[in-house]
C-alpha positions in Angstrom: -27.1 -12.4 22.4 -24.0 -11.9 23.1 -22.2 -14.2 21.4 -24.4 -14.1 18.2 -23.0 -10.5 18.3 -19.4 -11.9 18.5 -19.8 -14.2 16.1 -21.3 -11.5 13.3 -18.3 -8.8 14.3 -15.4 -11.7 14.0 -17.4 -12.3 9.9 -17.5 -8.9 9.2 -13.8 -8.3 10.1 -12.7 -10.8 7.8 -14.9 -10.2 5.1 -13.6 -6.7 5.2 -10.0 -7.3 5.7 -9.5 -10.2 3.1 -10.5 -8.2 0.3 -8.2 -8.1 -3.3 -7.6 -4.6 -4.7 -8.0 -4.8 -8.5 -8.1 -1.0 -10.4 -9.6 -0.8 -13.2 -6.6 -1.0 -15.4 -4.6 -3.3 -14.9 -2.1 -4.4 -12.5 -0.3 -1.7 -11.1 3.7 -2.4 -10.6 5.8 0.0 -8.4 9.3 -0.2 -9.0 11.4 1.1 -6.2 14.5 1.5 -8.6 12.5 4.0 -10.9 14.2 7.3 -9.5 14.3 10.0 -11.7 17.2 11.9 -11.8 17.8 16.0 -12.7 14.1 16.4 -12.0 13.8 19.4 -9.5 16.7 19.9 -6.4 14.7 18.2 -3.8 15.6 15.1 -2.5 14.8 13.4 0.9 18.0 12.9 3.3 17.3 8.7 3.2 17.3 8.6 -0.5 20.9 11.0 -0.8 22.2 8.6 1.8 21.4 5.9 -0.9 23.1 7.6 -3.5 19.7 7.6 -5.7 19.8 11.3 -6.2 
């Protein structure tokens, strides 16, 4: 019993983790170098060290 148990927990992990995201529109494309600048005063101490704001 055991190792029919085993064997049906090690399908449904994989099953679950090797799924493909697709949204409903399209690919989706983040571009790390789209910072907008002038846009409100915050900006996070990693990204001023950067020189992106």
């Amino acid at each position: 019993m055991k190792i029919i148990l085993l064997c049906f927990s090690t399908l449904l992990t994989f099953g679950l983790s090797a799924g493909a995201v697709h949204p409903p529109h399209g690919s989706v494309v983040i571009d790390p170098d789209n910072h907008h600048e002038g846009h409100g005063d915050f900006c996070p101490s990693g990204q001023a060290k950067k020189g992106r704001c």
